[in-house]
N, C-alpha and C positions, 0 to 999 in steps of 0.2 A: 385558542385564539392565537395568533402568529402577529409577533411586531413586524412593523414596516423599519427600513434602516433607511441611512442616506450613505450613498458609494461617499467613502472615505479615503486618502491616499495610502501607502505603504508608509508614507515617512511619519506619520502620528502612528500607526500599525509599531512603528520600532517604536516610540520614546515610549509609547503606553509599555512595550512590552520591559523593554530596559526596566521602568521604574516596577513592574510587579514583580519582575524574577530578583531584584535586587533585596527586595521585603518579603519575599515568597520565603518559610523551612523546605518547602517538595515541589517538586515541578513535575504534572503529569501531561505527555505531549501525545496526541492521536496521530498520526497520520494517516491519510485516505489517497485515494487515486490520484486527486488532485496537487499531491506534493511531487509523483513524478512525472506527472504532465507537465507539473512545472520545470521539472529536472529536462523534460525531454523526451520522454518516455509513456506516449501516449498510445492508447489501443484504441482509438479513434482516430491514429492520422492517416488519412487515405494515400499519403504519398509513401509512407509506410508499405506499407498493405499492397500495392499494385507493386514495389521491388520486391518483396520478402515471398509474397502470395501471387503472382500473374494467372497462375492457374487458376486462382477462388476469383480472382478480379474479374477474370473473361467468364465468371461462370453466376456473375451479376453481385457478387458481394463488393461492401466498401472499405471495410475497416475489421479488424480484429477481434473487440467485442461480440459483433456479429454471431461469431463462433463458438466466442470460450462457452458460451450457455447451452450448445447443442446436447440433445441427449445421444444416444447408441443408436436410438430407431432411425434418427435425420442421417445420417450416415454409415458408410460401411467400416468395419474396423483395420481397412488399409489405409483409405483415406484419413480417420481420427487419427490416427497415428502419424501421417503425413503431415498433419496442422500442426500437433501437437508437439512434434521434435523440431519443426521448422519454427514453431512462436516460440519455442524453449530455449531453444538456440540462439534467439535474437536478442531476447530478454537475458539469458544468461552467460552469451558470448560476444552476441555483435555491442549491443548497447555497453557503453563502457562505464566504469564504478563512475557517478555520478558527483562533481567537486560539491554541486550542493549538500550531498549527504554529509560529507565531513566537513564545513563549514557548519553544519547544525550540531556537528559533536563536537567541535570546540567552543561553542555560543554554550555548549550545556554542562563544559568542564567545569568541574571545580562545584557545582550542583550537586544537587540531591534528585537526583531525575530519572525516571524510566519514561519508557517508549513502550506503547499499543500500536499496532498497524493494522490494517486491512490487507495491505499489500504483500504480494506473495512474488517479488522479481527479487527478496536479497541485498537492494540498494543498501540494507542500514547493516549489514551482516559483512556487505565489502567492503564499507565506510572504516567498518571497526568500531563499530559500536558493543560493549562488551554485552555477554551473552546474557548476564543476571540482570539486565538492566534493556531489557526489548521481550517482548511479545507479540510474534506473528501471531496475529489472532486467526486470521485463515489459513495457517499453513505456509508452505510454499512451494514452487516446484522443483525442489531436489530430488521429497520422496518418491516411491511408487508403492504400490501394495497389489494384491493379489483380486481378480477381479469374482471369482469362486469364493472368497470367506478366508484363505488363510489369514492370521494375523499379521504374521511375518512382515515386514515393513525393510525398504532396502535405498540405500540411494541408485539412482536409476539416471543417472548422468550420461554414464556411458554407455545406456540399452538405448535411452533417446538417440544419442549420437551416431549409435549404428542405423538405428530406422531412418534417422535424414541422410545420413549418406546412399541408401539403397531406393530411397522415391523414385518411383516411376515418374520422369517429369510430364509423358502423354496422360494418363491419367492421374496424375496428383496422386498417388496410392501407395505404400511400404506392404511389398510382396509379405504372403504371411511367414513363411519362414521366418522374416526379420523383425514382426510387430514383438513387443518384447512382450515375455512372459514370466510368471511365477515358478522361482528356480525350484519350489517345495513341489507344486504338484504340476506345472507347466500350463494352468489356463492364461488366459491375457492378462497382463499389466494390469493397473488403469494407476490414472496420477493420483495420486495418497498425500495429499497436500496436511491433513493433520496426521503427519505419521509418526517418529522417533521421540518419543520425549515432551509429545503436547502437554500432557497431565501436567510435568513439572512445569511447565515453563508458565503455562496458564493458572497455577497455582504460587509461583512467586508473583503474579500477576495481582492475585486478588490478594494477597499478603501485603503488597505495599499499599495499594487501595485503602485496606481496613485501618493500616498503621499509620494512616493521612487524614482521620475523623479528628483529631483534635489539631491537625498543625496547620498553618496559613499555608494552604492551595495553592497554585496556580495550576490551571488545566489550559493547554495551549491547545487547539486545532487545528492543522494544516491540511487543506485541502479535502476535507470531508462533507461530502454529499452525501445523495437519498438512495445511491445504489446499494450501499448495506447500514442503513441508519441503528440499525442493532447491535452492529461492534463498535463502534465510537459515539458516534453523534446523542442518541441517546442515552447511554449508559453516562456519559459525562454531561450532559444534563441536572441525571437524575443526583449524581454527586456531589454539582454544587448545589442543587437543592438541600442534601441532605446534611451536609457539611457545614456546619456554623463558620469556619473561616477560608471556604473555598470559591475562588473566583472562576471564570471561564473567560478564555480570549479565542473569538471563531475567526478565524481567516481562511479564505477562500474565494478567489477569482470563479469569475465565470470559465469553464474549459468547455472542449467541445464534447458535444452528451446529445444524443438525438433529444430533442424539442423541450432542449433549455438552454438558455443565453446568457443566464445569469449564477454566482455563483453559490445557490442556497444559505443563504446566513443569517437568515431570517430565524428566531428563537419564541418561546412560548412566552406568556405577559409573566407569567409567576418569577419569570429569572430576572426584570427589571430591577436595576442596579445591582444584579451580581454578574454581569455579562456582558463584555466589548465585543463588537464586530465588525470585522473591515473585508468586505471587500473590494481585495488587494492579492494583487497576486504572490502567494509564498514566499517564492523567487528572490523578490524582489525588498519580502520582509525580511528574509533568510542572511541576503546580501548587507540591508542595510544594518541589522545584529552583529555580524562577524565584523564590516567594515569598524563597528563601535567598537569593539572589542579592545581592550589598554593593551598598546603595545601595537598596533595596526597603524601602519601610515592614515592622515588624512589627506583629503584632495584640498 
């Protein structure tokens, strides 16, 4: 059974938050899509989408997401590779390190904190968020891998880069000479988002987890929805369930999501009184954290 909430401002979003991170030992914070949508950084904005993609726009697509979920059969492998150096490029060149992101690393100095994300654009990685203290949980797009089965894993920054500069701009396609390939046996690329070092990284992951069963919680949400409710949303759920002194705080605005309006923060009846929710947009809780911060001018 799902509670019903009442939309809440950002400004109770901060004081609630100030006062648990002040009493909190560990602060675990999720991030989802919805913290760089909030940042700016949306794969739904069709204004986006028709500068970056004209080709995919005249050819009836609207937005970005659209795509990232295509398999191999919905397209040819000049074209995948056409999208995929040209999104990579945007997300890892155009769009710039994001002030929000490091406004949330100084809200967490001085903490006891790590970072879970969904997110695979790197925002918390340019921010300078230190390495032992973040977990892409999906990956992200620096790696590549072998699309045959080699293991071999490589950054592929610069294979991306050659394929977008060679796009065919009539047909939207990266002639195959240029689609990149596996330097070990030469089949195709493809993007190896859990590639380099997941094991570790996803193992101090559950390290800090288990070492937070006895200490006052706080588990923060920023912008996590139902597009992968099994890397965040749920597992931190089940945490403050399981956790005698662990709280959850859900924030998330409504963003744009084909045929939803609102921003999921609705929670299961068992977490009653171990769980705030505001929907509120990040942004704007993010803003009013740092603004609090000793030593910050006030207005």
């Amino acid at each position: 059974m799902e509670h019903t909430y009442d939309v809440t401002s950002p400004a109770a979003a901060v004081d609630e938050l100030r006062s648990r991170m002040s009493a909190a030992d560990r602060i675990l914070v999720g991030a989802g899509a919805g913290l760089s949508a909030a940042a700016g950084l949306s794969y739904f904005d069709h204004d986006v989408f028709r500068t970056y993609f004209p080709e995919m726009a005249a050819r009836g697509y609207h937005f970005q997401y659209e795509l990232v979920g295509m398999s191999d059969n919905d397209w040819t492998p000049g074209r995948k590779w056409a999208y995929w150096s040209t999104h990579i490029h945007y997300v890892r060149s155009v769009f710039p390190q994001a002030p929000l992101y490091s406004r949330l690393l100084e809200i967490l100095s001085g903490h006891d904190y790590f970072v879970v994300t969904s997110n695979a654009d790197r925002q918390f990685m340019r921010a300078g968020f230190p390495e032992q203290r973040l977990f892409e949980f999906q990956g992200h797009y620096d790696n590549m891998g072998c699309s045959a089965g080699c293991r071999e894993t490589w950054i592929g920054l610069e294979d991306l880069e050659n394929a977008r500069q060679h796009i065919d701009r009539e047909t939207f396609e990266v002639p195959d000479e240029y689609i990149p390939r596996c330097p070990r046996c030469g089949a195709y690329a493809e993007i190896c988002f859990r590639g380099m070092d997941y094991r570790t990284h996803l193992d101090r992951y559950i390290s800090f987890v288990e070492d937070c069963r006895n200490s006052r919680l706080l588990l923060i949400e920023l912008g996590v929805g139902f597009n992968t409710p099994g890397v965040i949303r749920w597992p931190f759920e089940r945490i403050t369930l399981a956790f005698p002194d662990a709280y959850l705080v859900r924030i998330n605005a409504g963003y744009r999501e084909p045929g939803y309006d609102r921003g999921h923060i609705e929670y299961p009846q068992a977490l009653e009184g171990r769980i705030s929710v505001y929907d509120a947009d990040a942004a704007a809780v993010i803003d009013g954290l740092y603004a609090a911060l000793p030593g910050r001018p006030s207005d």
